[in-house]
C-alpha positions as CSV (number, residue, x, y, z in Angstrom):
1,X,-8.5,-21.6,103.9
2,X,-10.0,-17.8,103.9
3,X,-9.6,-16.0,107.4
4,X,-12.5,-14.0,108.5
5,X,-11.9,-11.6,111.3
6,X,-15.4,-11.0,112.7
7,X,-14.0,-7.9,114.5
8,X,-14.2,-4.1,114.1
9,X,-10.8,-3.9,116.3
10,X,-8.3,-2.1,115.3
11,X,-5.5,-3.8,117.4
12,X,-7.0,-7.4,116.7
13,X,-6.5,-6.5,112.9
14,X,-3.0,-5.4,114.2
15,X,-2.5,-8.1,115.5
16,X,-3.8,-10.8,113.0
17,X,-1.8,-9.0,110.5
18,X,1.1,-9.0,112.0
19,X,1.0,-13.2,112.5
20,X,1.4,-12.7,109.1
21,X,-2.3,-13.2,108.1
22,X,-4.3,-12.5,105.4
23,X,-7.7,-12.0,106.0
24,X,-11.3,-9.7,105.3
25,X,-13.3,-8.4,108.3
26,X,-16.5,-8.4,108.6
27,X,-18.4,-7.0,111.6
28,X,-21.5,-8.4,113.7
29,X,-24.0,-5.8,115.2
30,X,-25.5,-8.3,117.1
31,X,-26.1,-6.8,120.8
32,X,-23.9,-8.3,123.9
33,X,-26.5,-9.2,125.9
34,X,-25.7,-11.6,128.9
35,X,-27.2,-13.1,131.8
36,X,-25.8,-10.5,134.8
37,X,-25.5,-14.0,137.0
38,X,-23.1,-14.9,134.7
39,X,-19.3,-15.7,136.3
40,X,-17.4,-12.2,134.7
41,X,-14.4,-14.7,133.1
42,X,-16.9,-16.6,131.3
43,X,-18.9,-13.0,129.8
44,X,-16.3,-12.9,127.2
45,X,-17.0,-16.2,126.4
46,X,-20.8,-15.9,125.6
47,X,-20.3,-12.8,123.8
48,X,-17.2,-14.2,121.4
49,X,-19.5,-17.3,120.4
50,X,-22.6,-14.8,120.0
51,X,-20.8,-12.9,117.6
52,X,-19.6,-16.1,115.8
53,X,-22.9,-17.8,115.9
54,X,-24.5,-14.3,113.7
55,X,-21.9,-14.2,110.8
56,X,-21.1,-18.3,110.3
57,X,-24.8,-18.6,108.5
58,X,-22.7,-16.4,105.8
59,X,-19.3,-19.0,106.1
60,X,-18.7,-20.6,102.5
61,X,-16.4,-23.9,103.2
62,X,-13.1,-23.3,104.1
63,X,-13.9,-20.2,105.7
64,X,-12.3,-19.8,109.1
65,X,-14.1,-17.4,111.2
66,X,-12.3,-15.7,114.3
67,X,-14.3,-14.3,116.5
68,X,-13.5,-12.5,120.0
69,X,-14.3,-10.4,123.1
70,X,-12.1,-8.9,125.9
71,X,-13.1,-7.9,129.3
72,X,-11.4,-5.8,131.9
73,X,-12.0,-7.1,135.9
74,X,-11.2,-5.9,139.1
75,X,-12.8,-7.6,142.5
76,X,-15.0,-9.9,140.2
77,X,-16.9,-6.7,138.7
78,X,-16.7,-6.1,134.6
79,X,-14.7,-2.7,133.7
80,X,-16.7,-2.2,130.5
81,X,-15.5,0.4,127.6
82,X,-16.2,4.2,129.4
83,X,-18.8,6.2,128.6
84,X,-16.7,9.5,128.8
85,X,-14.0,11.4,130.3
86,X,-15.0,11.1,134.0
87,X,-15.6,7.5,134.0
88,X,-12.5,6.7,132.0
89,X,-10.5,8.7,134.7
90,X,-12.9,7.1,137.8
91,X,-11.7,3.4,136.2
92,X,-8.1,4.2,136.0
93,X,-8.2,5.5,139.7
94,X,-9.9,2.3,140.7
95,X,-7.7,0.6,139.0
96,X,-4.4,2.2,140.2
97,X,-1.9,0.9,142.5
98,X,-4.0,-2.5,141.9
99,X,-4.1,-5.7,140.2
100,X,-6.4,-6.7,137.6
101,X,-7.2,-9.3,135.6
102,X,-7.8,-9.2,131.4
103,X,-10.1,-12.0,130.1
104,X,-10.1,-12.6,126.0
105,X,-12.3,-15.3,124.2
106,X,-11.9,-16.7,120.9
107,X,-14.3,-18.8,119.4
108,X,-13.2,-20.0,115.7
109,X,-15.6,-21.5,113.4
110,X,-14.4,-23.8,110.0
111,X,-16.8,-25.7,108.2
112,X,-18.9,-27.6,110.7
113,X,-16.3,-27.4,113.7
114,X,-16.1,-24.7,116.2
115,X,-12.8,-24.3,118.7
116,X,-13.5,-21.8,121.5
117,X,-10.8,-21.2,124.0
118,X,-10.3,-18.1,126.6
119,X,-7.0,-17.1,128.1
120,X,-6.0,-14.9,131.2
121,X,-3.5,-11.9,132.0
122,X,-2.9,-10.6,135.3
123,X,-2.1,-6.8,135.3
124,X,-0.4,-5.1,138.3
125,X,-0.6,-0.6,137.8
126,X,2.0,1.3,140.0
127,X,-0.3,3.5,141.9
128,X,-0.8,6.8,139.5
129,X,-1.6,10.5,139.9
130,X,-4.4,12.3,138.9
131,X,-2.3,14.2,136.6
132,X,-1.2,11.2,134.7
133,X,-4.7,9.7,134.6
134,X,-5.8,13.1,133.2
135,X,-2.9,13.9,130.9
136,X,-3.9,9.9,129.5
137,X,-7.3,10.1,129.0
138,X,-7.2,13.9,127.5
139,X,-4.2,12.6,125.2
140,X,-5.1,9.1,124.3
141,X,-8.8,9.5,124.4
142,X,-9.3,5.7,125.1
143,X,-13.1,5.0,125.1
144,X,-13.2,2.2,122.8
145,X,-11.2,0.3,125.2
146,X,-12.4,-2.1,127.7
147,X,-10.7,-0.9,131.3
148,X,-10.7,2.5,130.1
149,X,-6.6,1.6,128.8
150,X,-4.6,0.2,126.1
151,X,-1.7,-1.5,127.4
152,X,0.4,-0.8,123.7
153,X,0.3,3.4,125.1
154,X,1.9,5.1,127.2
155,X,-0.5,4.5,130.5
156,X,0.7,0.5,129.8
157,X,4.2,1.6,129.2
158,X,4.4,3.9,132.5
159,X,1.6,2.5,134.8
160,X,2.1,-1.5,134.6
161,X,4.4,-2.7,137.1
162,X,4.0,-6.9,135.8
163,X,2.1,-8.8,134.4
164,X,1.4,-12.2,134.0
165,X,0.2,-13.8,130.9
166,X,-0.4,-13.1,127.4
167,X,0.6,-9.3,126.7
168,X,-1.4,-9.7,123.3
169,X,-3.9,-10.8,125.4
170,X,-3.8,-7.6,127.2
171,X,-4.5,-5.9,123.8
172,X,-7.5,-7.9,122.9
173,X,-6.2,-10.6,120.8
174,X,-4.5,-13.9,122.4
175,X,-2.0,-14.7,119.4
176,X,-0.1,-17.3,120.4
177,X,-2.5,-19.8,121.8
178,X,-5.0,-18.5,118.6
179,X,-1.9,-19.0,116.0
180,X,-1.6,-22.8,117.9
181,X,-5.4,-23.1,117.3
182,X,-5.1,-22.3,113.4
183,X,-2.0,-24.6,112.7
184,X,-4.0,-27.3,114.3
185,X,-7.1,-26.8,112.0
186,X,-4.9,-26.5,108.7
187,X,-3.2,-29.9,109.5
């Protein structure tokens, strides 16, 4: 079977690469648009299967199509990508000295069948300074990042005190329960 990565991320193609796939990315512009009533763990969901349901009318048989979103949320309130410095640094404040919680959705389409699953980290950040917010964001520039971080630099490697879950989830891509997922459909 042919892996499609319907992703422009470049830590899901990390990722994926590094469970030792082999696979071609192709990229949906379809808009993440969402009911705002909707339950924040279940945003990622919506938008993952959205993605998947714009580029399967291209899917040849044997195709797999892997499809995801990530969301950052602290007290039930989405912590989207940041628009620029300020709010990069006002969501790393908000989220200092706190615990969060990092939401990733996979939905995976092969032939007629499609396998959507979600899975759940819990991050806890050591309350940080301004400097170290500052020097992060000025250094690290991270505004394709939901939560305003990346866990794999050095805010994750100074700033997070536990966590609890999937650390690739952190990153945007849950491998492990997605690698269980694609041994199941090659079976």
């Amino acid at each position: 079977m042919e892996i499609i990565l319907g992703s422009a991320s470049p830590r899901r193609k990390q990722l994926l690469k590094q469970m030792g796939f082999d696979f071609v990315v192709k990229v949906s512009d379809v808009e993440e648009i969402y009911d705002p009533s909707t339950p924040a763990t279940e945003v990622p969901v919506i938008l993952a299967k959205l993605k998947a349901d714009t580029l399967k009318i291209d899917l040849t048989p044997n195709q797999l199509l892997i499809c995801c979103d990530t969301v950052v949320i602290e007290n039930s309130e989405i912590l989207g990508k940041p628009n620029n410095p300020q709010d990069a640094k006002d969501t790393l404040r908000r989220l200092s000295g706190k615990k969060h919680e990092v939401v990733s959705a996979v939905c995976m389409i092969l032939n007629e069948k499609t396998i959507q699953f979600k899975d759940s980290s819990s991050i806890q950040f050591i309350p940080l300074s301004n400097a170290q917010i500052d020097y992060y964001v000025t250094t690290y520039e991270p505004f394709d990042k939901a939560g305003s971080y990346g866990i794999q630099e050095w805010l994750g490697h100074i700033g997070v005190s536990s966590i609890d879950g999937s650390y690739t989830n952190v990153m945007g891509l849950p491998t492990q329960r997605l690698y269980q997922e694609i041994m199941r459909l090659s079976n």
